[in-house]
Backbone bond lengths (Angstrom), bond angles and torsions (degrees), N, CA, C in turn:
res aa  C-N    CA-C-N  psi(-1)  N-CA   C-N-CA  omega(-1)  CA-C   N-CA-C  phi
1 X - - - 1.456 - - 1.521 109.77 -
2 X 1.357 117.35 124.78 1.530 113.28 163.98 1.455 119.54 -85.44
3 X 1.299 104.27 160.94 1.348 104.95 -171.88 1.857 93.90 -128.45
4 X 1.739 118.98 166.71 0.808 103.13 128.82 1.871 170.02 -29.02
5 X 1.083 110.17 135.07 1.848 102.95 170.81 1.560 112.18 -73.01
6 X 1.066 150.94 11.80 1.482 163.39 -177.08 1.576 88.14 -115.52
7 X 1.177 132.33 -54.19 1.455 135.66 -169.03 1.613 109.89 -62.81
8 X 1.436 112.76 -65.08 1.677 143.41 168.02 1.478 80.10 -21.98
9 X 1.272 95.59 -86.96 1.916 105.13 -144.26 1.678 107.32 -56.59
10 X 1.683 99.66 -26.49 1.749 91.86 -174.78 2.171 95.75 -73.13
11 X 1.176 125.45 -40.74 0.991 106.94 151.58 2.020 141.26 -26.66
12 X 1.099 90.28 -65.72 1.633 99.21 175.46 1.109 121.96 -61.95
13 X 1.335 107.41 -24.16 1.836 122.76 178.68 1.803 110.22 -68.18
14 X 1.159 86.08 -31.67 1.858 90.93 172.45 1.414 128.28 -100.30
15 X 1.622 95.94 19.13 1.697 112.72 159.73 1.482 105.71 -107.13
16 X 1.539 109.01 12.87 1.988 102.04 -157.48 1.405 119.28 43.29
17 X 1.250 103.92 47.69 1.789 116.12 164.04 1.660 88.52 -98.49
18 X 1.888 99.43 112.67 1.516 98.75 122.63 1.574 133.53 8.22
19 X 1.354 135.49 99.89 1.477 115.29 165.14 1.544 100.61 -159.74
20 X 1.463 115.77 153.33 0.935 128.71 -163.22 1.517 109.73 -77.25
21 X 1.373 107.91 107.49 1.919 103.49 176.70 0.825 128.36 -88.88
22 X 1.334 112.02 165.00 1.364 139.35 179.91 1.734 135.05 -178.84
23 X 1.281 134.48 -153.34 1.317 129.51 178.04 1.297 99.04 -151.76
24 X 1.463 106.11 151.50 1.577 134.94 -167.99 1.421 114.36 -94.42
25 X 1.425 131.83 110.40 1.405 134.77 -171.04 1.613 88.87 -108.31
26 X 1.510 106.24 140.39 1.506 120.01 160.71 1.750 112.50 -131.17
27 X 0.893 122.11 -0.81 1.442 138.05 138.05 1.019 158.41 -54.97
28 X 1.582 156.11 117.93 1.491 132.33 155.48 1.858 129.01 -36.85
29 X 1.367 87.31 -52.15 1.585 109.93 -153.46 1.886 84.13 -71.92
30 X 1.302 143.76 -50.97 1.579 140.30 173.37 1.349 119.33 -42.82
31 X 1.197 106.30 -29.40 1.520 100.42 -170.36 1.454 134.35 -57.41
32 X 1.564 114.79 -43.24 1.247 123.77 153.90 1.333 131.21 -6.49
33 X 2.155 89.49 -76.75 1.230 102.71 -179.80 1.410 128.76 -86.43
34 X 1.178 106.86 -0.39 1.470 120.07 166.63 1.522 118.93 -83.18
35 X 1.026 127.38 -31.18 1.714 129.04 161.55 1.393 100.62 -61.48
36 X 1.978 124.38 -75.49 1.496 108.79 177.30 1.813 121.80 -33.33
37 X 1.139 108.66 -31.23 1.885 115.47 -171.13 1.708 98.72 -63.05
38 X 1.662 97.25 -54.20 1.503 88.97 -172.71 1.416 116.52 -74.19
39 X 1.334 131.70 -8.31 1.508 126.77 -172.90 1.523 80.90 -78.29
40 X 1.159 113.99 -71.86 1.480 114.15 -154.09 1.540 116.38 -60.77
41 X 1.239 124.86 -17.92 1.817 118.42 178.65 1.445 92.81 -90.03
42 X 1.114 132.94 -46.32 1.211 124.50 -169.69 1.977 120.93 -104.12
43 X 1.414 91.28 31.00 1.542 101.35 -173.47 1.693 117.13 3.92
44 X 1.961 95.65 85.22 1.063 114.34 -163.99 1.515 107.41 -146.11
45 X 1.678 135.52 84.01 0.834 150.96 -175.53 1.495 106.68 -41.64
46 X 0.987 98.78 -47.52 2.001 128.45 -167.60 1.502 114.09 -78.24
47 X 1.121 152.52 101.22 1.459 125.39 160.60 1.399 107.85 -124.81
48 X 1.393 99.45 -163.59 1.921 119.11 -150.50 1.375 100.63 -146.59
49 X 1.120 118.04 106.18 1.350 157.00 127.31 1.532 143.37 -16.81
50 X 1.771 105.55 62.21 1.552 88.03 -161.85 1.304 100.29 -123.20
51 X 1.373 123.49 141.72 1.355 144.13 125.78 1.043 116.44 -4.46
52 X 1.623 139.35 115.85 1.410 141.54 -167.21 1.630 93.86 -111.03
53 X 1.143 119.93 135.36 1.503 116.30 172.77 1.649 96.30 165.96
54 X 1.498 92.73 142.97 1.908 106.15 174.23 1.335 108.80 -60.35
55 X 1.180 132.17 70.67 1.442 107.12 169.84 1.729 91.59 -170.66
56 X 1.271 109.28 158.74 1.893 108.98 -172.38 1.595 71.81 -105.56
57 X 2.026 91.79 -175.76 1.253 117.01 -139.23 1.238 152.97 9.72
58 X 1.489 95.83 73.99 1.205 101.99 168.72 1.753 145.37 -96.21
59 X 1.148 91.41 15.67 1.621 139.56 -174.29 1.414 85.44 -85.65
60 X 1.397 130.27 -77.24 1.143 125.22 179.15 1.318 126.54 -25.95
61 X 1.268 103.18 -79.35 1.649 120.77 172.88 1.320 138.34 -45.32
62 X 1.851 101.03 -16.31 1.629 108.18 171.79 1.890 86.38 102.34
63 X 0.951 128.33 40.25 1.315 129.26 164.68 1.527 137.03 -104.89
64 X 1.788 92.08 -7.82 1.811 99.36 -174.90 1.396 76.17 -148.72
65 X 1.323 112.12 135.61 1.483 128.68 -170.85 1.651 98.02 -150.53
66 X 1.179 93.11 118.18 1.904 106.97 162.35 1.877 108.67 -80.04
67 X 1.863 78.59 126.95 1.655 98.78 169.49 1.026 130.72 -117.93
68 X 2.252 139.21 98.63 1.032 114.25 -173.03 1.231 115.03 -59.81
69 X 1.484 144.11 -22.46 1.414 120.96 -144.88 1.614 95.45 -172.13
70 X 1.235 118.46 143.45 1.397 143.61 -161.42 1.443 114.49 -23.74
71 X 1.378 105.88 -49.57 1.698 143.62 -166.60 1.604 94.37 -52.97
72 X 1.296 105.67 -66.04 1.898 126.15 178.42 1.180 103.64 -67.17
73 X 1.209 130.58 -33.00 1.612 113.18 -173.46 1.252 105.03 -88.50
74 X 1.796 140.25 -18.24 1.015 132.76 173.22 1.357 116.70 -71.62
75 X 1.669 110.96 -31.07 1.328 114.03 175.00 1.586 118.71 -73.50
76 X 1.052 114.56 -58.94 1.768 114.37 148.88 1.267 112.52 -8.58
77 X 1.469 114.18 -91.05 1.168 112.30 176.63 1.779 147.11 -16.65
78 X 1.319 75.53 -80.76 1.986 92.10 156.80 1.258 118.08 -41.40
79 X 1.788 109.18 -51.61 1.266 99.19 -166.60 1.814 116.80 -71.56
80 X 1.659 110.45 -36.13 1.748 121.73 -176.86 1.684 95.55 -66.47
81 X 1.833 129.11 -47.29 1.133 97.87 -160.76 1.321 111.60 -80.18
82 X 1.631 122.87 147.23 1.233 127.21 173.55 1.854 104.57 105.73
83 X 1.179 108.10 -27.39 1.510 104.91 -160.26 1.534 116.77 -80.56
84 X 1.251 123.92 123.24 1.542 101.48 -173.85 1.854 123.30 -77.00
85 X 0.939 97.87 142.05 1.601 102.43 -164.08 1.482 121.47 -113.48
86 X 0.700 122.23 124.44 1.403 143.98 -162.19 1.621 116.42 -94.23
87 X 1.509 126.35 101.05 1.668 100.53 -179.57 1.968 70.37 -150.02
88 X 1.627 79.99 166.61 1.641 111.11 -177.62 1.265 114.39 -29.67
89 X 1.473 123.48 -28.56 0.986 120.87 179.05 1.481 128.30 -113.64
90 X 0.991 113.68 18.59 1.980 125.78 -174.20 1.668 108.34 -97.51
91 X 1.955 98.23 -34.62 1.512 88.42 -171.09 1.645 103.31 100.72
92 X 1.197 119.48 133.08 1.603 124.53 -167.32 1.579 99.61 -75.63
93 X 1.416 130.84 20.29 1.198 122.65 149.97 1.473 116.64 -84.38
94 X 1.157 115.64 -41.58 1.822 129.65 161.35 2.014 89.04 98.86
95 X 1.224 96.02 -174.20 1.238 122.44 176.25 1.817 118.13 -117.00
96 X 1.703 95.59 150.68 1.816 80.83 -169.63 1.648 90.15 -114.88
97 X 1.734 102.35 124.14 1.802 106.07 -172.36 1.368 95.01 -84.27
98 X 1.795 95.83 132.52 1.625 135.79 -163.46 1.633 82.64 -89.71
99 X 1.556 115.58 -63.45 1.284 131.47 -130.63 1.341 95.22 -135.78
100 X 1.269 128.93 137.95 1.664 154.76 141.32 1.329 131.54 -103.93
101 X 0.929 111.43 132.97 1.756 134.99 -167.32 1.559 99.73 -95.16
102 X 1.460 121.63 110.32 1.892 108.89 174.57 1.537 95.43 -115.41
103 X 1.243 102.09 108.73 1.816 107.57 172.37 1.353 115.07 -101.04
104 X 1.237 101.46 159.60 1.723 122.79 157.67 1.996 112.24 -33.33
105 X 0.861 109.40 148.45 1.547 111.74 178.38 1.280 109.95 -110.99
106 X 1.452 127.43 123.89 1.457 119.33 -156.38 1.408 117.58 -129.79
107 X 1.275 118.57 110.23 1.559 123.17 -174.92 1.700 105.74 -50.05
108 X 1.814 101.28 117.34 1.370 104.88 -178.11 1.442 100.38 -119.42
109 X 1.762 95.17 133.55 1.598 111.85 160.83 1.578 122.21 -61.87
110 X 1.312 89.48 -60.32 1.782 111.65 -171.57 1.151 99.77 -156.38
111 X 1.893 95.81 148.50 1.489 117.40 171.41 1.390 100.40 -99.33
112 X 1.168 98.04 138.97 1.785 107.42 152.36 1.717 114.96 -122.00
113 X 1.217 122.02 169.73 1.251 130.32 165.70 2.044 124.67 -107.67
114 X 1.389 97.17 120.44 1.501 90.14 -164.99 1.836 98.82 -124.10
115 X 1.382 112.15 149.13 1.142 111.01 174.47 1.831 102.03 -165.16
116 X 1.484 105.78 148.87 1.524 112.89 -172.30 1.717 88.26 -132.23
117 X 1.549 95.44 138.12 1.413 100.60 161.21 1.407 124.37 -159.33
118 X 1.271 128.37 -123.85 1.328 124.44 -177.56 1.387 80.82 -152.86
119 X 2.214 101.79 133.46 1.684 122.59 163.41 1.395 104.16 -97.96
120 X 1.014 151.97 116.91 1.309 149.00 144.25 1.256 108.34 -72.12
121 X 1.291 143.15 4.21 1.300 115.37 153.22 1.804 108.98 -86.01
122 X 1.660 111.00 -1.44 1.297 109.98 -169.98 1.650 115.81 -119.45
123 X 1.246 96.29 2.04 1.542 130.76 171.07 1.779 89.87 49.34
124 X 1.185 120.20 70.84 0.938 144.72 -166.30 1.894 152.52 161.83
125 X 1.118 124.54 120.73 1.387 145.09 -161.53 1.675 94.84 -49.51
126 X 1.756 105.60 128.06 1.724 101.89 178.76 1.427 104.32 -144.05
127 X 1.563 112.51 127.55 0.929 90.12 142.10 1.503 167.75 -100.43
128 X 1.404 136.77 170.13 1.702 128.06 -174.18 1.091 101.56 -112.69
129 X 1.556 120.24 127.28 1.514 125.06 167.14 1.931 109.64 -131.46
130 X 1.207 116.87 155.23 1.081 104.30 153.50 1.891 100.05 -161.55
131 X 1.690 113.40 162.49 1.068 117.91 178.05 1.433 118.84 -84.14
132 X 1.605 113.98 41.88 1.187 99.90 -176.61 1.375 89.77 -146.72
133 X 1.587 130.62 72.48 1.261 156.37 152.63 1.293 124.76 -38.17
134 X 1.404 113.30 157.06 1.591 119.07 178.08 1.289 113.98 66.71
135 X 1.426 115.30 7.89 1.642 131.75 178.93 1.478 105.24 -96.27
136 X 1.320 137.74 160.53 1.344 142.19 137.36 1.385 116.31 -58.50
137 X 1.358 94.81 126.65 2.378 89.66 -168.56 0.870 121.33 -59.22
138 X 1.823 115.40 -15.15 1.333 130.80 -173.59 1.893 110.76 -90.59
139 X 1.069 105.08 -3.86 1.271 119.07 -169.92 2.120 94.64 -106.61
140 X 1.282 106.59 -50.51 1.904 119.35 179.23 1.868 84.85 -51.28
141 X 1.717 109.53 -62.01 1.514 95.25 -166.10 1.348 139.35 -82.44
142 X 1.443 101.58 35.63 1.667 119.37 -157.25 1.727 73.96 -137.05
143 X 0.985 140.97 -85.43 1.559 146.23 -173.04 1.592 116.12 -57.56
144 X 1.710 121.74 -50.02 1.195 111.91 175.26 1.631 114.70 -129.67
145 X 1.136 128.03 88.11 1.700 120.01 -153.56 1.524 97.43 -99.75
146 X 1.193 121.27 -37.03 1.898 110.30 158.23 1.881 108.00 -54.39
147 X 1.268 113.61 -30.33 1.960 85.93 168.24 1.338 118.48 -121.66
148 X 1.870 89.55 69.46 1.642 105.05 153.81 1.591 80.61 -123.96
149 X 1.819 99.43 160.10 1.392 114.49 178.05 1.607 96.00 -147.71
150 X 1.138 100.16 114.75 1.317 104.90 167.71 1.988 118.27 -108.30
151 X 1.507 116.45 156.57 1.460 114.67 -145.60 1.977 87.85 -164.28
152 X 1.220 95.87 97.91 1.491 110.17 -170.84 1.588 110.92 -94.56
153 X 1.294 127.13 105.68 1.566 125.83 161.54 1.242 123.33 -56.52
154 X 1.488 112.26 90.99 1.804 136.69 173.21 1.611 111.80 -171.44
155 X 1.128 104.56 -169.63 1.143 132.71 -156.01 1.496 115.22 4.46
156 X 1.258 149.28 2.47 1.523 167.58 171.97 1.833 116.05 -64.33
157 X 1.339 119.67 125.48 1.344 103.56 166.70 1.530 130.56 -33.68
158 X 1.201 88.57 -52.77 1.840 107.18 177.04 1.584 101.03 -118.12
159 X 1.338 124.59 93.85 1.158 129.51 -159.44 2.204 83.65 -91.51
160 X 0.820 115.44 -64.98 1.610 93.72 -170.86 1.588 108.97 -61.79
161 X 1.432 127.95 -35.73 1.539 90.09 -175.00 1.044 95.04 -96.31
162 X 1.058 145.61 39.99 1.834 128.86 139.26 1.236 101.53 -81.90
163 X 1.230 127.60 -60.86 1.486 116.06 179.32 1.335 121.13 -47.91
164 X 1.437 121.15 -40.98 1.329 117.36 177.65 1.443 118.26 -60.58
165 X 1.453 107.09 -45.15 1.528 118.80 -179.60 1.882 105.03 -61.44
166 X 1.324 112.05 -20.74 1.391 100.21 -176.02 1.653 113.56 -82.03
167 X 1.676 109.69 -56.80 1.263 113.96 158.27 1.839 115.67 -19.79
168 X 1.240 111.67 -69.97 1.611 133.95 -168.43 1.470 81.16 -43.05
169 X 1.702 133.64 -92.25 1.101 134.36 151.07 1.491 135.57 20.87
170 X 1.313 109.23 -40.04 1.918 116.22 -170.00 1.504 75.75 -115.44
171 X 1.067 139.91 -57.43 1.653 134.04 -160.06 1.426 111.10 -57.54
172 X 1.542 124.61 -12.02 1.662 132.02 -147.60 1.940 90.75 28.82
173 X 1.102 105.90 89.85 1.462 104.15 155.38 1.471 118.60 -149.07
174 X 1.548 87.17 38.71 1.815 108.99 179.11 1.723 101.29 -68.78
175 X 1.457 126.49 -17.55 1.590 117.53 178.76 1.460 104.44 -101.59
176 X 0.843 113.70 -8.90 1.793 117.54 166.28 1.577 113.08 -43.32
177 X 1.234 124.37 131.68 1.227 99.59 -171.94 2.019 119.51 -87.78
178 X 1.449 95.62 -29.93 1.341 118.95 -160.00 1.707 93.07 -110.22
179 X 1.390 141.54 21.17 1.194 128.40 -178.87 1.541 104.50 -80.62
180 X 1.356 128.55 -52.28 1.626 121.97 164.77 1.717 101.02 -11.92
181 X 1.253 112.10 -103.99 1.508 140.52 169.06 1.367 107.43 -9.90
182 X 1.563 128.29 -54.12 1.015 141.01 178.57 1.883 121.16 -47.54
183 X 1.347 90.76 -53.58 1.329 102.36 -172.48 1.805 97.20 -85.07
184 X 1.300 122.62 -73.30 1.410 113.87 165.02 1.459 157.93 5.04
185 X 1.627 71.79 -54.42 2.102 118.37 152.75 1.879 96.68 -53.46
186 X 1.397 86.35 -82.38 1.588 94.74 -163.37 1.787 120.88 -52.17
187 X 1.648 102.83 -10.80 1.522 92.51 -175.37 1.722 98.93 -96.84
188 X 1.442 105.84 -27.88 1.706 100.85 168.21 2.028 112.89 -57.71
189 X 1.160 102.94 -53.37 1.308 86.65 179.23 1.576 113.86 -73.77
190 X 1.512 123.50 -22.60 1.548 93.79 155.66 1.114 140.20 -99.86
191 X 1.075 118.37 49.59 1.931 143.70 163.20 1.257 96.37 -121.00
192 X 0.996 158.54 -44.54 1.467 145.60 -152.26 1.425 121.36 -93.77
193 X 1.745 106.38 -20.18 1.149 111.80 165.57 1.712 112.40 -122.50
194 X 0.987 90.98 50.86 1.301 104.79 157.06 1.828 111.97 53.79
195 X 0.986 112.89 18.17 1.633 126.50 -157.96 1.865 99.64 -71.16
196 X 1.292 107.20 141.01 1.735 114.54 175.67 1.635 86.52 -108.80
197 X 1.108 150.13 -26.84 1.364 127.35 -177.98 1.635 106.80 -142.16
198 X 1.112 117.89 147.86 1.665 108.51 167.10 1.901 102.43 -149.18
199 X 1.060 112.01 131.57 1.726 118.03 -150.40 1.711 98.35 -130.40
200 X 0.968 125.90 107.23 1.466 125.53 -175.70 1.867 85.67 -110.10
201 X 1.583 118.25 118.26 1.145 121.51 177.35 1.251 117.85 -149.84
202 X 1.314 129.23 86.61 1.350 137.56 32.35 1.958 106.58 -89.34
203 X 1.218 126.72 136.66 1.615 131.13 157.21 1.490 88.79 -79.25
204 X 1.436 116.24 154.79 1.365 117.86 -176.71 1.459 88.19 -143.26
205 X 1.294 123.85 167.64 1.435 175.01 -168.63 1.097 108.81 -135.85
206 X 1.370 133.58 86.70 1.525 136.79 156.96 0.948 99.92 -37.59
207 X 1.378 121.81 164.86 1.745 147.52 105.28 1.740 114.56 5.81
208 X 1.340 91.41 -53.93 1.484 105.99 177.32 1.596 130.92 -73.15
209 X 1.447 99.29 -8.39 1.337 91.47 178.16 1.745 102.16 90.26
210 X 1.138 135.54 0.52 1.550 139.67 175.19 1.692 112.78 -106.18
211 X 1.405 116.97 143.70 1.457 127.00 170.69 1.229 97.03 -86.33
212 X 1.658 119.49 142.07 1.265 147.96 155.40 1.608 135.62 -143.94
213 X 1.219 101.74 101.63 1.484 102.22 158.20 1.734 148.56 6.98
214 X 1.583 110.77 27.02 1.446 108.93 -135.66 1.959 75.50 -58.77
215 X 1.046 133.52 -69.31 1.261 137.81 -145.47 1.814 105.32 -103.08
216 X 1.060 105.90 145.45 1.432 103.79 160.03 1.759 123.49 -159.48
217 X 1.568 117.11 145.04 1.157 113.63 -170.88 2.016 104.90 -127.79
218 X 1.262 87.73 129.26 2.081 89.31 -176.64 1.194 101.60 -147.63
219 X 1.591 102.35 123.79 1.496 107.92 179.56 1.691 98.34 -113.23
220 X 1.017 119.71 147.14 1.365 127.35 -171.02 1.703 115.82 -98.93
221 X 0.982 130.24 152.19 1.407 129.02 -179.67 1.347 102.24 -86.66
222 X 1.296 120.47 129.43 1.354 144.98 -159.94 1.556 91.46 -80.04
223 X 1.343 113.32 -55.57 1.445 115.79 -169.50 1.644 120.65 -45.16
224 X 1.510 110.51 -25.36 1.705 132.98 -151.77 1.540 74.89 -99.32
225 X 1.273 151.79 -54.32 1.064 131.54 -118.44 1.576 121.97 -66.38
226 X 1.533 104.59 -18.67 1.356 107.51 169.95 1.787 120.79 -64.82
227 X 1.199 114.66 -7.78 1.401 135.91 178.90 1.709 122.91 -76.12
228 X 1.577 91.51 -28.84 1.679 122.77 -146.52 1.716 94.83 -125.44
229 X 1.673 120.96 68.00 1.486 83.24 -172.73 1.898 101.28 -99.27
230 X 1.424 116.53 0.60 1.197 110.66 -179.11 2.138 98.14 -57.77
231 X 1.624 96.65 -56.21 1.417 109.19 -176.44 1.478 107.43 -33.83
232 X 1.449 126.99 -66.94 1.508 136.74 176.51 1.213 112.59 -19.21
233 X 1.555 119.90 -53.97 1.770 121.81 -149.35 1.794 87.52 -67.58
234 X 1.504 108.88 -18.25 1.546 111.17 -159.63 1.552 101.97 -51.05
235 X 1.559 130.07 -24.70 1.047 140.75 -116.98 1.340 106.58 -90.09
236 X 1.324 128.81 82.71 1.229 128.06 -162.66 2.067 106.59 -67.93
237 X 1.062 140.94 121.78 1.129 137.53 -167.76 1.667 105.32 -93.53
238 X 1.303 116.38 -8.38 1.641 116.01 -160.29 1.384 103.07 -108.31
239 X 1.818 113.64 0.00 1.486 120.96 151.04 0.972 121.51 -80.71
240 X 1.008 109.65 -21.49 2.187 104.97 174.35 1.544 115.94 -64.52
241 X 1.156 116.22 165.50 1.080 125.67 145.53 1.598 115.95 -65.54
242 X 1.415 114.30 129.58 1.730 122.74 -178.94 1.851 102.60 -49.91
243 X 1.371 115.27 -60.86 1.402 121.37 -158.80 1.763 104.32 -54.67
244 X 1.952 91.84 -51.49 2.011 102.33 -179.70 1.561 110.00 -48.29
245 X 1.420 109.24 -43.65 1.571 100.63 -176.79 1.376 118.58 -113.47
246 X 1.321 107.85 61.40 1.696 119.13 167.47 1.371 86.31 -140.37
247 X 1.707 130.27 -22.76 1.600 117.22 164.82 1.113 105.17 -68.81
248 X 1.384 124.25 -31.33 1.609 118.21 -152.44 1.692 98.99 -89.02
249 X 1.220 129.89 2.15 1.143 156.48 155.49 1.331 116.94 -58.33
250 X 1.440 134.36 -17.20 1.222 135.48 -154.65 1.368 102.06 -157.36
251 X 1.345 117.29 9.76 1.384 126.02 -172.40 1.476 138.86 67.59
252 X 1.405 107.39 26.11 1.202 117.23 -172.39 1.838 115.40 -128.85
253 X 1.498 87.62 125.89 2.034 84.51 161.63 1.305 131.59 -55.60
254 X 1.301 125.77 122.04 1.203 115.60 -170.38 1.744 96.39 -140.13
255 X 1.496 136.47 123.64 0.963 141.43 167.86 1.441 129.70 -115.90
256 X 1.147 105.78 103.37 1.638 115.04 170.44 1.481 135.50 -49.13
257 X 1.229 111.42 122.09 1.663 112.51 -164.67 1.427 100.19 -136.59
258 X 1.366 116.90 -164.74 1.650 129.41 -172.68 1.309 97.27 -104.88
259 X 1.337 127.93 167.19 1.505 127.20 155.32 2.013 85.68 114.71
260 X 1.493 85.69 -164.41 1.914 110.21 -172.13 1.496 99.24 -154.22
261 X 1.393 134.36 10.83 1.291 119.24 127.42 1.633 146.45 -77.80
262 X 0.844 109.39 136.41 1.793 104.84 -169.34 1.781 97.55 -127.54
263 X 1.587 75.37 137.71 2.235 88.59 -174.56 1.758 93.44 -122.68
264 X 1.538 101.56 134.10 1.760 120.08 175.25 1.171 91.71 -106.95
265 X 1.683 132.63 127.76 0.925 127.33 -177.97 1.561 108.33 -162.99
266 X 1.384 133.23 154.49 1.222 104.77 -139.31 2.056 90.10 -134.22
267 X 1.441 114.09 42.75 1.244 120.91 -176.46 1.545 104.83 178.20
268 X 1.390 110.43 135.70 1.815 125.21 -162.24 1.707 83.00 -76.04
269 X 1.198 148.57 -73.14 1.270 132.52 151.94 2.149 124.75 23.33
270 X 1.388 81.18 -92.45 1.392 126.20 -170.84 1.783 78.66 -47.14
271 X 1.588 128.01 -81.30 1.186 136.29 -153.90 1.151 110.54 -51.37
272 X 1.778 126.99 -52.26 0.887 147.65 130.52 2.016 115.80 23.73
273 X 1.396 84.27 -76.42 1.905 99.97 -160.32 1.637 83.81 -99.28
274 X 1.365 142.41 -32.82 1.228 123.39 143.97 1.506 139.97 -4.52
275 X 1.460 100.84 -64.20 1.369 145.58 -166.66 1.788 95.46 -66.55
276 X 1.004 88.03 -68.98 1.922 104.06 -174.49 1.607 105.21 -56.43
277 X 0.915 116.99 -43.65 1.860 125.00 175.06 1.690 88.89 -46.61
């Protein structure tokens, strides 16, 4: 299950991860006072503007827009909520934004790229980092594939802080003060909630010398969810596809594709080599 980036970070926030704040407008008539809220709790002249919706790039598409000053963020606003948005990954039908995220604006040193997940070919939790952030990873490993570093939790005495210490290591974020803690944070909260992916894109390096969260992406394992019921309520229903979740209603997988053939088949396998016929 995906969740929101307003969701993610209120998650991570209760590991004391760093993350970039703000408050969630699903309204016209809030917005106002929700830009004044964030200047003033987070004495932040400046804020950031994002487009809430399952799908990355939305940066691309005109979905996260930097605002120095009230004037721009009201116009921002108006213009992302409601608008359907279109990025590499929605599909040239796009998505129509329910919900906007107005954050704090945050003096960045450096981007990095961070991501934790699960290898099944390594029957084991790894993480992916590289110093070349704010990129699509698929775009870093097509342009720079020596700076991805991957750092797999197994076979090691201390299988997480070796990995952590290695990451720390490829990042130079040996003067960081809180990066141990940082990352540590983030692998407890993704084991505990049961998470199959968690994507911090861009990790930033203030000005200050601190890691923060500007972005984050966590999709949850569907299977856990009976485990997870705070995670559940996350469950936005107006991201699905209508047809997928009126099957998923009745207990059944059902995946939407192009074409006017349809295969019943009773193994991801099976559907699979189906598919290819």
């Amino acid at each position: 299950m995906k969740i929101h980036e307003y969701q993610a970070k209120q998650i991570l926030s209760e590991y004391n991860v760093p993350v970039q704040r703000g408050y969630v407008v699903s309204n016209q008539r809030d917005i106002s006072e929700t830009i004044q809220r964030v200047q003033n709790d987070f004495n932040s002249e400046s804020v950031v503007v994002k487009a809430q919706i399952h799908a990355g790039g939305r940066g691309k598409g005109g979905g996260v827009k930097f605002c120095p000053n009230y004037k721009n963020a009201l116009e921002a606003s108006q213009s992302i909520l409601g608008m359907n948005l279109i990025t590499p990954q929605t599909g040239k039908d796009g998505k129509i934004v329910n919900q906007i995220f107005i954050t704090e604006a945050i003096d960045i040193g450096k981007e990095l790229y961070f991501a934790l997940m699960f290898d099944r070919s390594k029957n084991a939790d790894v993480f992916i980092v590289s110093t070349e952030g704010g990129m699509d990873i698929e775009e870093v490993a097509e342009k720079f594939p020596e700076k991805i570093v991957k750092a797999w939790i197994s076979g090691e005495t201390k299988p997480l802080r070796d990995a952590i210490n290695k990451i720390i290591e490829s990042l130079e974020l040996s003067s960081i003060k809180n990066a141990y803690t940082f990352f540590e944070n983030i692998y407890q909260c993704y084991n505990q909630n049961d998470c199959s992916l968690l994507e911090i894109n861009p990790l930033v390096i203030t000005t200050e010398k601190k890691l923060i969260a500007l972005d984050a992406k966590v999709d949850i394992d569907s299977n856990a969810l009976f485990r997870q019921e705070k995670i559940s309520s996350f469950h936005d229903k107006t991201e699905e596809d209508p047809l997928e979740l009126q099957a998923s209603e009745f207990g059944l997988n059902y995946i939407k594709l192009d074409g006017n053939v349809g295969c019943m088949v009773n193994g991801a396998g099976l559907a699979m080599a189906t598919m290819d016929i």
